[in-house]
C-alpha positions in Angstrom: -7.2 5.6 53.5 -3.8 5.8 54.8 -1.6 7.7 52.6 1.6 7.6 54.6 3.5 10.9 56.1 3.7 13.4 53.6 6.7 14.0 51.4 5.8 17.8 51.2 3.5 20.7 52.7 2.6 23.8 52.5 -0.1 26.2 53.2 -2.7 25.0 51.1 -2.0 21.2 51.2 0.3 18.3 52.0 1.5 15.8 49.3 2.1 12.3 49.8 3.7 9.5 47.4 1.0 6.7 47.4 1.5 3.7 44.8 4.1 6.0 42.7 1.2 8.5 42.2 1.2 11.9 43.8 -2.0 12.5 45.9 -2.4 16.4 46.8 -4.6 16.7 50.2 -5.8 20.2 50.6 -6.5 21.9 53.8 -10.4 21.9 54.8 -10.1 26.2 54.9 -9.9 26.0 51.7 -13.2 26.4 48.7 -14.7 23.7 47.3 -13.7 24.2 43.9 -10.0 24.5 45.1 -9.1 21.1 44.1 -10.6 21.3 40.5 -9.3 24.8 39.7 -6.1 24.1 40.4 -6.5 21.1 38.3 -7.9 22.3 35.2 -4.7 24.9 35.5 -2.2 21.9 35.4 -4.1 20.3 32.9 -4.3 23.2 30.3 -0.4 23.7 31.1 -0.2 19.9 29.8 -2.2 20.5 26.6 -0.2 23.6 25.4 3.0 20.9 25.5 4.9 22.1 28.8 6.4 19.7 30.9 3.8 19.1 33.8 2.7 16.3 35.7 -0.3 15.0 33.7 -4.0 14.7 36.1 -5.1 11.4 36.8 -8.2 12.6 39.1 -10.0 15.0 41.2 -11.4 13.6 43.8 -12.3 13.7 47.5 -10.4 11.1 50.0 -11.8 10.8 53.7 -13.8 13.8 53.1 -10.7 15.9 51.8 -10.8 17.4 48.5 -7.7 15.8 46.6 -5.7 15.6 43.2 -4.0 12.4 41.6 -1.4 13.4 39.7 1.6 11.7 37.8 4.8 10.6 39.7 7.8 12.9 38.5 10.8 11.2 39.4 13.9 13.5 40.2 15.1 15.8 42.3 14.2 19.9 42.3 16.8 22.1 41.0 16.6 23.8 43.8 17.5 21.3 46.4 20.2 20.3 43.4 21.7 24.0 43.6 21.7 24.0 47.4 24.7 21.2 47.1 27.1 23.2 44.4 25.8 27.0 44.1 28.9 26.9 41.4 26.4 25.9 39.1 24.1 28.3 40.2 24.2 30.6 36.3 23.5 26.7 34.2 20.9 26.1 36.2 19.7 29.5 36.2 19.4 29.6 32.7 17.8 26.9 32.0 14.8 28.1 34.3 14.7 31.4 32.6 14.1 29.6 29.3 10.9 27.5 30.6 9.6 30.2 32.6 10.0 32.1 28.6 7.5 29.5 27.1 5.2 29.7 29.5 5.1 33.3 29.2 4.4 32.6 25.5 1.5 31.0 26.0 -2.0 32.7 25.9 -4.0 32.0 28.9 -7.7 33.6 28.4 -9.5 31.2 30.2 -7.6 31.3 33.6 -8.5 34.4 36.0 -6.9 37.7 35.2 -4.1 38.1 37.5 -5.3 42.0 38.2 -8.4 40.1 40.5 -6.0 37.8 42.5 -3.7 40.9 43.5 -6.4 43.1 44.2 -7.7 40.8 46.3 -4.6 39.7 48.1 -4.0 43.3 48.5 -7.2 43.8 50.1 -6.7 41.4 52.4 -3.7 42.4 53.7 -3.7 43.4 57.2 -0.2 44.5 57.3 -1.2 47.3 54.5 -2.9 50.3 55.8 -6.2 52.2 53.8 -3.8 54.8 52.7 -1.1 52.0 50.8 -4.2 49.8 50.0 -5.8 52.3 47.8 -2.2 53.4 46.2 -1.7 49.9 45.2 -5.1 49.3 43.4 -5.1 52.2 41.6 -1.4 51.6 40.3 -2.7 48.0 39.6 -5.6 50.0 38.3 -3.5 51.7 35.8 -1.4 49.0 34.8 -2.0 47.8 30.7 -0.6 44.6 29.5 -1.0 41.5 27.6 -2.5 38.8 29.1 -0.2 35.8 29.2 0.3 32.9 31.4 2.5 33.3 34.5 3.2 30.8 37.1 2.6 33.0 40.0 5.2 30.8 41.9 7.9 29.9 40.0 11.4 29.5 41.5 13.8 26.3 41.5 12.2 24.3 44.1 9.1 24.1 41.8 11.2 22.5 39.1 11.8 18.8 39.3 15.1 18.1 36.9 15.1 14.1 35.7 17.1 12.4 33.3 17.7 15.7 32.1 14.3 16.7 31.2 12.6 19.7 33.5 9.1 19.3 35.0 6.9 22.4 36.4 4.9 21.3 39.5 2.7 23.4 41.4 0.3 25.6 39.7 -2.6 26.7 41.9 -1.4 30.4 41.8 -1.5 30.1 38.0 -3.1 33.3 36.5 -3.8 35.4 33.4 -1.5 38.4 33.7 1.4 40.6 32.7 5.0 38.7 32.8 6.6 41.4 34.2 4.7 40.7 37.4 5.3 37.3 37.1 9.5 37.9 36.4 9.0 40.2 39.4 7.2 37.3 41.8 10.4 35.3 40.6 12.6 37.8 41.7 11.2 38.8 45.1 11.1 35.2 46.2 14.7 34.5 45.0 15.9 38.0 47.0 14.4 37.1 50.7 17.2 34.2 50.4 20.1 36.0 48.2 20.2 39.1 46.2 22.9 37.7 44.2 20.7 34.6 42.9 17.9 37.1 42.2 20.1 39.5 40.5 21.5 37.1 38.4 17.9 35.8 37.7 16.9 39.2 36.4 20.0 39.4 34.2 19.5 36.6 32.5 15.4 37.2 32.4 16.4 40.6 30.5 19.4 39.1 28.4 17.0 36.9 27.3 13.5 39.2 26.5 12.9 42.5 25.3 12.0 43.6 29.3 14.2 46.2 31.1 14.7 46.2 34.8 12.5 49.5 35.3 9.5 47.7 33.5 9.7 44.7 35.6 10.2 47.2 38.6 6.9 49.3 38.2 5.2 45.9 39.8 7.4 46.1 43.0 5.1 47.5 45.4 1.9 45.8 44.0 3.5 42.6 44.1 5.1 42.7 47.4 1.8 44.5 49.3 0.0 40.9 47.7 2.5 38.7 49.2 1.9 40.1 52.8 -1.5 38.3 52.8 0.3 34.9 52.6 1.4 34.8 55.9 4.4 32.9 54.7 6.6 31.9 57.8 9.7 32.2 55.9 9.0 35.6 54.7 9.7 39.0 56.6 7.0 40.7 56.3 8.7 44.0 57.0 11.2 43.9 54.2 7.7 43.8 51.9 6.5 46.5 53.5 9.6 48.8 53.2 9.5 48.0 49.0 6.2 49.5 49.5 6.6 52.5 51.3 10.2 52.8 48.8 7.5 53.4 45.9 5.0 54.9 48.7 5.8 56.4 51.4 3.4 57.5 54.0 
């Protein structure tokens, strides 16, 4: 089947617009049951009323696992931003308040967001046994109530049309603590300006009952798990100096 050139890509997959559906291709690295946990993410996010792209399929196209989803048509607030940063505390806002309902939402079923970091951290081979160890038992130690978080929620996953928002991307979806989550948000946001990620956290705060230090306590655990993404637009050596801020060797 030929799907075109992608619109999109990234390290798990590359998306292509195909008959105003979105097909998701997913790298052949990648488990089986990648596709279809991903997937049944998105589609509880759909039943509990959030604005997501609703699943048309799961299924495999030349010999690829794959996802049909609904068309969103709009533009990310992100790449919306990019062109007048004067708007940078509406828009801000409004993400704060959807990334708020999803946190409200309980999320049981999904794996517990403890696993995912203890295994990212684990696998980090920028992480020595000494920092590995500190980090699992702090994630160890952490208690919290188990609500849905994104795991990857910033502007560029958050498709504005006709004035209605739309979350896309949800494989890194878990069941965890929000504070992590708000942290995530905040880290991501920082590698490209403080300012934008302090005023993110200002309004996050404004808005909840969290205080800075709260969300802070999941610096180091959540940085030390972003070092096993290999992300080429990250610096890996800012992460590690967060970590050896809360540790140092």
């Amino acid at each position: 089947m030929n799907l075109g050139t992608p619109i999109a890509s990234g390290n798990t997959a590359k998306i292509y617009l195909y008959e105003n559906r979105i097909v998701k291709i997913f790298n052949d690295s990648l488990p089986d049951t990648e596709s279809s946990n991903e997937a049944n993410k998105q589609k509880y996010a759909y039943s509990c009323g959030l604005s997501v792209p609703k699943i048309l399929d799961v299924t495999k196209i030349d010999g690829k696992q794959a996802i049909i989803m609904e068309y969103i048509k709009g533009r990310t607030i992100g790449d919306i931003l990019s062109e007048d940063m004067d708007q940078a505390e509406y828009y801000m806002n409004i993400s704060v308040d959807i990334q708020q309902k999803i946190h409200m939402i309980a999320a049981d079923s999904f794996e517990p967001m403890s696993e995912k970091l203890s295994r990212q951290i684990e696998s980090a081979d920028n992480l020595d046994k000494r920092h590995k160890s500190a980090l699992i038992e702090k994630l160890d130690s952490m208690t919290f109530e188990r609500r849905l978080c994104h795991g990857d929620y910033h502007l560029f996953n958050l498709i504005m049309s006709d004035n209605e928002v739309t979350i896309i991307d949800w494989v890194d979806a878990s069941a965890g603590d929000i504070r992590a989550d708000v942290y995530r948000t905040y880290l991501l946001y920082s590698q490209v300006s403080i300012d934008l990620a302090e005023m993110y956290l200002r309004l996050y705060c404004a808005k909840s009952d969290l205080l800075k230090d709260e969300i802070f306590q999941w610096a180091p655990i959540i940085a030390g798990a972003r070092l096993s993404e290999n992300v080429s637009t990250e610096n890996p050596e800012r992460l590690i100096e967060i970590v050896n801020h809360y540790y140092p060797l």
